[in-house]
N, C-alpha and C positions, 0 to 999 in steps of 0.2 A: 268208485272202483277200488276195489281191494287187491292187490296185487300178490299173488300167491308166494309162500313161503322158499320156493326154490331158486330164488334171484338173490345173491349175495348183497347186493347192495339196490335201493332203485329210484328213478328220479323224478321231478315232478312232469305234471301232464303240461306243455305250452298253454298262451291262454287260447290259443284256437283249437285243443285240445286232441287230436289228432291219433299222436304217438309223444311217450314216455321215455325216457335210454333206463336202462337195466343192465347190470352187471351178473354175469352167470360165470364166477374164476377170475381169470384176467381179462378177459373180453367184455365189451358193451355193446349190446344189441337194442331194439326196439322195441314195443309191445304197442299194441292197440289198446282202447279204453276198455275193448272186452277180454284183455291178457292176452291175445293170440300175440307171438313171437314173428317180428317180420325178419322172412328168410334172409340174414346174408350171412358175409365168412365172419363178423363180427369187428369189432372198431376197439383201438389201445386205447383212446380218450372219445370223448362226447361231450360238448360244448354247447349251451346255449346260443345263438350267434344273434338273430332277429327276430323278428314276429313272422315270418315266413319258414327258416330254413336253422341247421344243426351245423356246427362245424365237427367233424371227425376226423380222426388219425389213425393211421392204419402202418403200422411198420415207417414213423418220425415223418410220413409225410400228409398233407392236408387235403379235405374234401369238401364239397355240402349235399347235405341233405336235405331234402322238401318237408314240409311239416305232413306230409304221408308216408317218409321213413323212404325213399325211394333217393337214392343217391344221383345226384344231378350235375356234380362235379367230380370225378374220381379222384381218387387222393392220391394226388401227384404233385402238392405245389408244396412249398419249402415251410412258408411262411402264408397263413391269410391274416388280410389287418381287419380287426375289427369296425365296424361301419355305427360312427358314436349317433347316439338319439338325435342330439340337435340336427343332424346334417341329414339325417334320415327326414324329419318333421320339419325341419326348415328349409330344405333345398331340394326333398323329395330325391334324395341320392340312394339307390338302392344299386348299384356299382358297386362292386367287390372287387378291391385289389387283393392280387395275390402275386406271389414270388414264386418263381423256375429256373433253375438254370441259373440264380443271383440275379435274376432279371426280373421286373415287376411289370403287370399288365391288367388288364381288367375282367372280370365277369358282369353278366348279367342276373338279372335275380331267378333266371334257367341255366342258369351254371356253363352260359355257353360264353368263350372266348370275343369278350368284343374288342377286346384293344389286346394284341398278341404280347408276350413275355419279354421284351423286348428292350426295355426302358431300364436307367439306372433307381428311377423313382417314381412312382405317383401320386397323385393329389390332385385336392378339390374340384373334384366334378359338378358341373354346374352349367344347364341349359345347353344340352347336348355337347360339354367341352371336357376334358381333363387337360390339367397341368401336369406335364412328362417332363424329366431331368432325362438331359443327354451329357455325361460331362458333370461339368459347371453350370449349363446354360440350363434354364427352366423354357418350356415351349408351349402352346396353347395346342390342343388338338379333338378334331370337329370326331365324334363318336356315331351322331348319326345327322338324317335332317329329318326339323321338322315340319 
């Protein structure tokens, strides 16, 4: 795919190849592998994040994107933490903490709220559990059952 000369800057395709970010000024938007432009009001940054999804920023606060360009989170969290390879391939963690509010909480890999913004901290998710800081104290907490 050759990507036409009217995009200021532009990015590579995922490897599930989907959608691309492109820069048209200060904005970054999507394109398809056949250059079609996917409609939105446009993103200040565009991020790599995982083999599924985009992180964006829209006016310093955070989102994600589907690897079909389709926004699944709206960008409203302060802070998302990135979700490193090993935890991903070793523990099958696709949980997304993100921060609101100064408060940190979780997504699912549909960008929906699974563990509310809530907490001073999050960690290690692991067999339907996350580690939440309330305080000082660290606490085990049941995500779903299986």
């Amino acid at each position: 795919m050759v990507v036409p000369y009217r995009y200021d800057e532009a990015g590579f395709f995922a490897p599930q190849g989907y959608v691309a970010p492109v820069r048209l000024g200060q904005l970054w938007y999507f394109i398809t592998p056949k250059g079609k432009q996917i409609p939105t009001l446009g993103y200040d940054a565009i991020e790599d994040y995982h083999w599924r999804s985009w992180l964006v920023c829209r006016q310093g606060k955070w989102g994600l994107v589907n690897d079909y360009g389709q926004e699944i989170a709206p960008c409203q969290y302060e802070d998302i933490r990135r979700i490193d390879e090993e935890s991903r391939l070793v523990f099958g963690m696709v949980e997304t903490p993100v921060r609101r509010n100064g408060r940190w909480g979780l997504l699912d890999n549909k960008g929906r709220e699974i563990l509310a913004c809530q907490y001073d901290d999050v960690r290690t998710i692991h067999n339907g559990h996350a580690e939440v800081r309330v305080g000082n104290q660290w606490h085990w907490v049941r995500l779903f059952t299986h």
